[in-house]
C-alpha positions, 0 to 999 in steps of 0.5 A: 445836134446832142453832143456826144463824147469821142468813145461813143462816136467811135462805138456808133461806128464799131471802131475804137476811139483812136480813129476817131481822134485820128480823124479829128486830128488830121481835119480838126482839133486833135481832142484831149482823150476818149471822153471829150464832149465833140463840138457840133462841127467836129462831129458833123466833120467825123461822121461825114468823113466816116461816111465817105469812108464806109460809102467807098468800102461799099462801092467796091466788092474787092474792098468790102471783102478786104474790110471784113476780112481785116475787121475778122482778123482784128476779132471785130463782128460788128458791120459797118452801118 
């Protein structure tokens, strides 16, 4: 896989970076900031666990309408895919 740093993994996905870290935190090693290169194993960690989110906000209309609704008001436009 190319490597790629936090805040890219983060724009691919429309969120800030601060998920992403969090994600990493939580199944990983916690990255020193938005600009660290990922491993191969942690990006494959976050991107599956991002999928597995979007996969669920998917499978529920009652919860894709709150996640857009939620994403409006945070003044994001992007979709998740």
């Amino acid at each position: 896989m190319a490597k790629m740093k936090v805040h890219e993994l983060a724009k691919d996905f429309g969120l800030p970076s601060k998920e992403i870290i969090a994600i990493l935190t939580e199944y990983a090693t916690a990255p020193k900031g938005h600009s660290q290169v990922l491993s191969d194993e942690e990006l494959s960690l976050a991107k599956l666990e991002l999928s597995n989110t979007y996969k669920e906000i998917y499978d529920s209309p009652a919860a894709l309408e709150s996640w857009f609704i939620g994403r409006r008001l945070a003044g994001i436009t992007q979709s998740p895919d």
